[in-house]
One Martini backbone bead per residue (centre of mass of N, CA, C, O) as a GRO file, in nm:
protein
  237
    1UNK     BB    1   1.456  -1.198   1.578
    2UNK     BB    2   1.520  -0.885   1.523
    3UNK     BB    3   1.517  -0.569   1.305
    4UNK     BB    4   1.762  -0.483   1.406
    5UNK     BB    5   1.960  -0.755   1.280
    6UNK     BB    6   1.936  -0.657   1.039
    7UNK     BB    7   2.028  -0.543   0.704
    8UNK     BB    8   1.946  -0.258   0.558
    9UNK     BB    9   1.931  -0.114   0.361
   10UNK     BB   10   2.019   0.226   0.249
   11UNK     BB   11   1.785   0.423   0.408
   12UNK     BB   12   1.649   0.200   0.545
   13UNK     BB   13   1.421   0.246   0.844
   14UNK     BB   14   1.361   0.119   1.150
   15UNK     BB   15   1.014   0.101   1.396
   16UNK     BB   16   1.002  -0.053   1.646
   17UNK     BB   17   0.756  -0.262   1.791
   18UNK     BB   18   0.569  -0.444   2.035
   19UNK     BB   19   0.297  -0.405   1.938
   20UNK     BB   20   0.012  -0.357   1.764
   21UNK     BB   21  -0.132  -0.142   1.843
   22UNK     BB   22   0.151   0.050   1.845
   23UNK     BB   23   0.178   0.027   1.546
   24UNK     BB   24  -0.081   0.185   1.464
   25UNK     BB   25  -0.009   0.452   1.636
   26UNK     BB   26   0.268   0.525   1.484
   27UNK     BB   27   0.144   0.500   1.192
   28UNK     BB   28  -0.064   0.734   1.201
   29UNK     BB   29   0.162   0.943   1.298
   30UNK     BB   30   0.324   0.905   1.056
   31UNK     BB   31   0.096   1.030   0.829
   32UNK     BB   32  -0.017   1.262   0.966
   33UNK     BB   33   0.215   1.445   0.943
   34UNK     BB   34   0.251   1.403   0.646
   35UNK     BB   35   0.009   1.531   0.530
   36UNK     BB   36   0.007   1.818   0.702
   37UNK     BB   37   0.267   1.898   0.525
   38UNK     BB   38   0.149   1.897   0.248
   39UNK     BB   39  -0.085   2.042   0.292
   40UNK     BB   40   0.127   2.314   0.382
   41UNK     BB   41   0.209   2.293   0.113
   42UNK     BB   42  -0.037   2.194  -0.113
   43UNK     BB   43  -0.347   2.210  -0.021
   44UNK     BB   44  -0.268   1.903  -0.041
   45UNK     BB   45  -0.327   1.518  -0.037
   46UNK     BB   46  -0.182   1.174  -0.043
   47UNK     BB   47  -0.320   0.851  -0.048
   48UNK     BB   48  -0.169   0.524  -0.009
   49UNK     BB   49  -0.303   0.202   0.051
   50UNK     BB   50  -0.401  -0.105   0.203
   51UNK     BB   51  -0.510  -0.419   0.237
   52UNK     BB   52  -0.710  -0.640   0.392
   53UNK     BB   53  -0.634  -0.741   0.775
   54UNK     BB   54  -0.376  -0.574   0.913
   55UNK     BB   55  -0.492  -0.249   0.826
   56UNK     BB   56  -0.729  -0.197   1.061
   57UNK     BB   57  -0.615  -0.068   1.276
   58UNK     BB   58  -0.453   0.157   1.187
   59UNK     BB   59  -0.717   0.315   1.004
   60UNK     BB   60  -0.897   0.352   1.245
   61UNK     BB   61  -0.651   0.545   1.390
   62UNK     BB   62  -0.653   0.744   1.187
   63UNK     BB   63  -0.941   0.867   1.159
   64UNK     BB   64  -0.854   1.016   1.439
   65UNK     BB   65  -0.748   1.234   1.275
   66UNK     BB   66  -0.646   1.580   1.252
   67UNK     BB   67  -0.777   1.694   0.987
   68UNK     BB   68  -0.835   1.793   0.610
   69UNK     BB   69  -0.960   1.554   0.467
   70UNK     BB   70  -1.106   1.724   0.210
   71UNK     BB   71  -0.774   1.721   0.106
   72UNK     BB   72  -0.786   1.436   0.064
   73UNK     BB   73  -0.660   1.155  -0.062
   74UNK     BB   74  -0.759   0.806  -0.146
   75UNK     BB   75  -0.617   0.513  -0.215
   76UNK     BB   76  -0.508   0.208  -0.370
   77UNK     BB   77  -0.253  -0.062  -0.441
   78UNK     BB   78  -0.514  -0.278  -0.408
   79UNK     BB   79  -0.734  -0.498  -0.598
   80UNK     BB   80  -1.002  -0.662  -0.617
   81UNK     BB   81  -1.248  -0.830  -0.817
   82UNK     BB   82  -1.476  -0.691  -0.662
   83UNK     BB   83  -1.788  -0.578  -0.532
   84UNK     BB   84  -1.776  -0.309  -0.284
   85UNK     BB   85  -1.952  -0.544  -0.098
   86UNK     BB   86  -1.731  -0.733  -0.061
   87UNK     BB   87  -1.567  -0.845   0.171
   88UNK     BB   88  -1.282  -0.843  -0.033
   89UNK     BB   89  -1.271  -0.554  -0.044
   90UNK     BB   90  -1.066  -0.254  -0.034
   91UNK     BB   91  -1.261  -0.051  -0.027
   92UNK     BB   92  -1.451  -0.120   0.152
   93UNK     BB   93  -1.253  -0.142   0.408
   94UNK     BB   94  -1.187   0.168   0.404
   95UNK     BB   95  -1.482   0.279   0.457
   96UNK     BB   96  -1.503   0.149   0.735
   97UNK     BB   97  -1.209   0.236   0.872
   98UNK     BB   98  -1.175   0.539   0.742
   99UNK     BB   99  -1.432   0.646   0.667
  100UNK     BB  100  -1.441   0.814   0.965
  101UNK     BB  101  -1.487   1.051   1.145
  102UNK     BB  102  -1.264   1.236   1.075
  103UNK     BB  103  -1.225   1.075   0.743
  104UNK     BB  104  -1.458   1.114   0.613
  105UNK     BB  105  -1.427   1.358   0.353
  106UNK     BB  106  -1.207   1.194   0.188
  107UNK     BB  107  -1.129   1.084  -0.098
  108UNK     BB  108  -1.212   0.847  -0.289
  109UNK     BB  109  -0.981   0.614  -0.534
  110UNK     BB  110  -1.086   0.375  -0.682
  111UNK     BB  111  -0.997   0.035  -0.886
  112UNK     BB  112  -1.300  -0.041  -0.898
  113UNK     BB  113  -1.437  -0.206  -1.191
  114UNK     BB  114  -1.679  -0.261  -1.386
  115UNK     BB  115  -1.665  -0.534  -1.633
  116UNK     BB  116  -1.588  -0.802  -1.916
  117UNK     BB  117  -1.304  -0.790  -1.766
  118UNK     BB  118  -0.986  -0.730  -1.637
  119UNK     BB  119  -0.877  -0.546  -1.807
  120UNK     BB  120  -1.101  -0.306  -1.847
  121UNK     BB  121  -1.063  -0.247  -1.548
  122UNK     BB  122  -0.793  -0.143  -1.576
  123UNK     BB  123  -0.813   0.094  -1.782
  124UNK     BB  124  -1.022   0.240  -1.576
  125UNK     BB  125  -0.865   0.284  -1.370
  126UNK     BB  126  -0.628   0.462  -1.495
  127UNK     BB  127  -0.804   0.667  -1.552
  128UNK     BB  128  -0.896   0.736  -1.242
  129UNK     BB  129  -0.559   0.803  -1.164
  130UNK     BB  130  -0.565   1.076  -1.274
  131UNK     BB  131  -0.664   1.235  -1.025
  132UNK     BB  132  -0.419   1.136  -0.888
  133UNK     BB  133  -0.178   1.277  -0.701
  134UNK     BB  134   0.123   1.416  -0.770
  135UNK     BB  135   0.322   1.267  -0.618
  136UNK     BB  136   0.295   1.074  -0.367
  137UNK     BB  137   0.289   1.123  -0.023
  138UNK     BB  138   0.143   0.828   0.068
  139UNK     BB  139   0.261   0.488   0.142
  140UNK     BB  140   0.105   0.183   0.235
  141UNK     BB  141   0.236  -0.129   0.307
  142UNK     BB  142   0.255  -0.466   0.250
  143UNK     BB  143   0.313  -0.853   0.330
  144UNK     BB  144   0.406  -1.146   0.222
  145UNK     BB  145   0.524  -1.474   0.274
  146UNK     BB  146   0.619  -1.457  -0.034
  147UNK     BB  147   0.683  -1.106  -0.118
  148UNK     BB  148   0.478  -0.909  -0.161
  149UNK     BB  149   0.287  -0.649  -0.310
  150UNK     BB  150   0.013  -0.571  -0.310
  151UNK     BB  151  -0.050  -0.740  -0.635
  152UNK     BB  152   0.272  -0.844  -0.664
  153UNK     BB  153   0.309  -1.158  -0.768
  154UNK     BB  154   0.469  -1.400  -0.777
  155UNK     BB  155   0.431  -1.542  -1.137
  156UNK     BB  156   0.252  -1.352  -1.268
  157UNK     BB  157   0.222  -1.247  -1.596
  158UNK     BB  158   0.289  -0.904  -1.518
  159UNK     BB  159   0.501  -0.858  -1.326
  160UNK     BB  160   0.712  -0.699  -1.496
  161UNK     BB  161   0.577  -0.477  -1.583
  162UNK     BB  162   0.488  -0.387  -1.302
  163UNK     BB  163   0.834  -0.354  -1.196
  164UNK     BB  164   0.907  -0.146  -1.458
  165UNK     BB  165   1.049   0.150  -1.413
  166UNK     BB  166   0.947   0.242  -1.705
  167UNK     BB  167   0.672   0.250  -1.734
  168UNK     BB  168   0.307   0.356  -1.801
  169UNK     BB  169   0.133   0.249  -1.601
  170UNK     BB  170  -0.041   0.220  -1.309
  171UNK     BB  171  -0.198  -0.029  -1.407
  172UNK     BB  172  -0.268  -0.409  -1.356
  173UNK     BB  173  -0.362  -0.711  -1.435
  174UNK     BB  174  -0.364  -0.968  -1.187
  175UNK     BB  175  -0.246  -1.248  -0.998
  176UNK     BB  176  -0.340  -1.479  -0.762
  177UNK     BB  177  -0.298  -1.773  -0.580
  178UNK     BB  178  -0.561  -1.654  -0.450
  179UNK     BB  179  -0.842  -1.570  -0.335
  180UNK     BB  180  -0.904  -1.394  -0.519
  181UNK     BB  181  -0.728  -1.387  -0.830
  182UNK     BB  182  -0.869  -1.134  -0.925
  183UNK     BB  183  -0.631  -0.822  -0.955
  184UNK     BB  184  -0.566  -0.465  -0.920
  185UNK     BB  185  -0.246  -0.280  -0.973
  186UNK     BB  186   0.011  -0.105  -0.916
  187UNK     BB  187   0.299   0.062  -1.006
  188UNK     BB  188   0.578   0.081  -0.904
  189UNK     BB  189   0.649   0.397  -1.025
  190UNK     BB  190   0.400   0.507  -0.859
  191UNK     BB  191   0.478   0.380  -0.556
  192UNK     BB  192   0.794   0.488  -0.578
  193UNK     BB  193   0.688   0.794  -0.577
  194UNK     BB  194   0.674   0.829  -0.290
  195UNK     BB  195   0.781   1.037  -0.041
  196UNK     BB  196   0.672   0.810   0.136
  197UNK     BB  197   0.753   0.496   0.307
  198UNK     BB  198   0.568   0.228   0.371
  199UNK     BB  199   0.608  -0.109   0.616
  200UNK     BB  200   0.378  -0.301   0.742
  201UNK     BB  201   0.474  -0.583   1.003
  202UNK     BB  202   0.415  -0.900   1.176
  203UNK     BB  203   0.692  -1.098   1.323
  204UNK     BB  204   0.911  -1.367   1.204
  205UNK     BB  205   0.780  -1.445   0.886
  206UNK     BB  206   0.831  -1.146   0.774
  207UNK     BB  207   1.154  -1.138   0.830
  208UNK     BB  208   1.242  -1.354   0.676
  209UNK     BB  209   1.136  -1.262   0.409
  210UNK     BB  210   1.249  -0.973   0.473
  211UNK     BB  211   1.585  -1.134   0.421
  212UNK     BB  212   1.545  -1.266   0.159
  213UNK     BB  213   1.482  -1.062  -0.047
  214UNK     BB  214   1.745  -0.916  -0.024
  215UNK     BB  215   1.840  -1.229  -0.211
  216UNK     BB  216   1.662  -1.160  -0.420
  217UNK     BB  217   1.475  -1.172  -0.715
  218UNK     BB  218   1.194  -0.970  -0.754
  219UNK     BB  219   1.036  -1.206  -0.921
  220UNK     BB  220   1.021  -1.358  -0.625
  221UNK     BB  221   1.059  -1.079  -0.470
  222UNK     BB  222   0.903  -0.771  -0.486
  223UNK     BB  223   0.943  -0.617  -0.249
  224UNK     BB  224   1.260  -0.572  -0.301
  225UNK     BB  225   1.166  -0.329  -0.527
  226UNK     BB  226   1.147  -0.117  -0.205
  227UNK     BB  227   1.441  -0.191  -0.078
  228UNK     BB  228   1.475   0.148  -0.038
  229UNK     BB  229   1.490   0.465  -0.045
  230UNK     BB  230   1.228   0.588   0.169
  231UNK     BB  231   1.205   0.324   0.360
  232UNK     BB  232   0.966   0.262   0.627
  233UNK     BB  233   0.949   0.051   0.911
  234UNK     BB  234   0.665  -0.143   1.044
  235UNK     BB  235   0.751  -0.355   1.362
  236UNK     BB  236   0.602  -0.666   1.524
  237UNK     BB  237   0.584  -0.946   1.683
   0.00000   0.00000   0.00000
């Protein structure tokens, strides 16, 4: 099954491409366009991806775009609670592979915070994301095979509250069925209030995954409540 042939909600448009590679070059390009159009609107702009390993080609590709990344800010959708130099950190991760080349310069509001628990980091990132840029210009999400987006995780204990549209935090301490167990997400109404909003996933048990989220209730597959306008999936088999 291709990513044509899912009925996909109103308003949200697939990007086939053929495989890897080629899903990060058009994914760079359609990231740097909109960064490039912020700019020249509001001569600033805002990025929040996505850490893991999936996002390694896209983040190197777009690293080689030509902006003033002087002026943009760059977030993460979500953070693991390790410290920056451990591998499994999504900051770390963003250092290595994007801020590098054309953008060493961008600015980065990093959600990890040493503190005496993950509350209180959770607490301290909310204070530090008050100075990204709102709406986000630009959100780069994955997805897990259980359908998770973030680290808003079926089953975490405070899932719904993640997830509900009228909240008033930006961030909360989430959990994870796998290590890191403890991390740290953005939630839906700061995530969904992106102008662009982007969903890059790869393979044949990702297009299963959104197409049950599609028929299930967000808190059992949280993707779910982001498959609306204006989402824009880029997927290769």
């Amino acid at each position: 099954m291709a990513i044509s042939e899912l009925e996909l909600p109103a308003g949200v448009v697939a990007h086939p491409q053929s495989d890897a590679e080629q899903l990060a070059r058009a994914l760079a390009d359609r990231v740097c366009e909109a960064l490039s159009e912020a700019l020249a609107a509001r001569g600033k702009a805002s990025l929040v991806v996505s850490g893991g390993r999936s996002p390694i080609a896209f983040l190197e590709a777009l690293s080689t775009r030509q902006l003033d990344w002087s002026r943009v800010q760059v977030s993460l959708a979500d953070e693991r609670w390790v410290d920056v130099d451990d591998p499994d950190s999504n900051e770390g991760l963003v250092r290595r592979h994007l801020l590098r080349n054309a953008a060493v310069d961008a600015q980065l509001i990093g959600l990890y915070q040493p503190a005496e628990t993950l509350e209180q980091a959770a607490e301290q990132a909310n204070r530090r994301l008050r100075d990204l840029g709102r709406p986000i210009d630009v959100l780069v999400l994955g997805m897990g095979n259980d359908g998770h987006t973030a680290s808003l995780f079926p089953n975490s204990p405070l899932l719904a509250r993640g997830l509900d549209p009228a909240g008033r935090v930006d961030c909360l301490p989430m959990r994870a069925p796998s290590a890191p167990e403890q991390r740290i997400s953005m939630t839906y109404p700061l995530l969904a209030s992106a102008r662009i909003q982007c969903l890059a996933i790869q393979g044949q048990q990702k297009l299963d995954t959104l197409r049950q989220a599609m028929q299930l209730e967000t808190l059992q597959m949280p993707i779910g409540a982001f498959l609306h306008s204006p989402l824009e999936i880029y997927w290769c088999p």
